[in-house]
N, C-alpha and C positions, 0 to 999 in steps of 0.2 A: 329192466334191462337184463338181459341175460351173456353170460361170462362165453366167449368165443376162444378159448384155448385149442391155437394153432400152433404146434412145437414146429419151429425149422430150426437146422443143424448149420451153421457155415462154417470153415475152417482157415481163420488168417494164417496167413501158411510162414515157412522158417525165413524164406527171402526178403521179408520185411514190406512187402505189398498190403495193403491195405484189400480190405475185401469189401463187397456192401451190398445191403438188402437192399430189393424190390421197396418200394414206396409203402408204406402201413396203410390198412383198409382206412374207409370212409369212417368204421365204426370205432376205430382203435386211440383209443388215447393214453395206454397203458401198455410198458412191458416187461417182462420175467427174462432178466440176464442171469445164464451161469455159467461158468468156466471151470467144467470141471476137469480135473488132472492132480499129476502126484505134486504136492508144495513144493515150492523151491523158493529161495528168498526176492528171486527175483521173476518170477511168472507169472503169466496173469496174462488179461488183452487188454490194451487201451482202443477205446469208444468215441465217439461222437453222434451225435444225431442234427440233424437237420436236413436244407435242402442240399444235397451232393457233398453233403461232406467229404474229405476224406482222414481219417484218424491216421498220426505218425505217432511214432514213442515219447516224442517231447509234445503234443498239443493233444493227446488223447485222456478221457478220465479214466484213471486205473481200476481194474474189473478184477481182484484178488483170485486164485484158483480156491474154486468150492463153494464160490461164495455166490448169492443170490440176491440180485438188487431187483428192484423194481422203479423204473422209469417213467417220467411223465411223457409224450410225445404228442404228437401234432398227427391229423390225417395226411398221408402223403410224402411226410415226411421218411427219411431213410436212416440206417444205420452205416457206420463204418467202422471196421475194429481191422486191431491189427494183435500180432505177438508181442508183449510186453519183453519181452526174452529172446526172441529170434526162431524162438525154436515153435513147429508148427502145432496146432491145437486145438480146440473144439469150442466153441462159442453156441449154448441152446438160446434159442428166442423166442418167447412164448407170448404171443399178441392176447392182453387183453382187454377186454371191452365191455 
């Protein structure tokens, strides 16, 4: 099996909308979340995964700023993140496989 690292950028923005990826490939069961930006106590993006999810600030899993998780996921399956904080910000998503 060989590692398919696709970086995509998406940016849950300050108005509190939720944002969300394209469906993960047929190969992908694996992903590299990170948030990066300056700390603040209350920063970060909250996430979801599944089918159409959509992530709000109270049903979303907290994504720390800096910090780098790695996720199990499904083929097909989608992401949904939002601003932990309101304020707008960078979410990298690295599909691996």
């Amino acid at each position: 099996m060989s590692n398919n690292f696709t970086p995509s950028t998406f940016r849950p923005t300050s108005a509190g909308a939720a944002v969300s990826t394209a469906g993960f490939g047929a190969q992908t069961y694996w992903i590299s979340l990170t948030a990066p930006g300056a700390l603040t106590s209350t920063g970060g993006a909250r996430y979801l995964i599944g089918k159409a999810p959509v992530a709000t600030t109270s049903n979303g899993v907290l994504l720390p700023l800096n910090w780098t998780e790695i996720v199990r996921v499904g083929p097909g399956e989608q992401l949904s993140a939002v601003s932990n904080d309101g304020v707008a910000g960078t979410l990298v998503v690295v599909e691996l496989s």
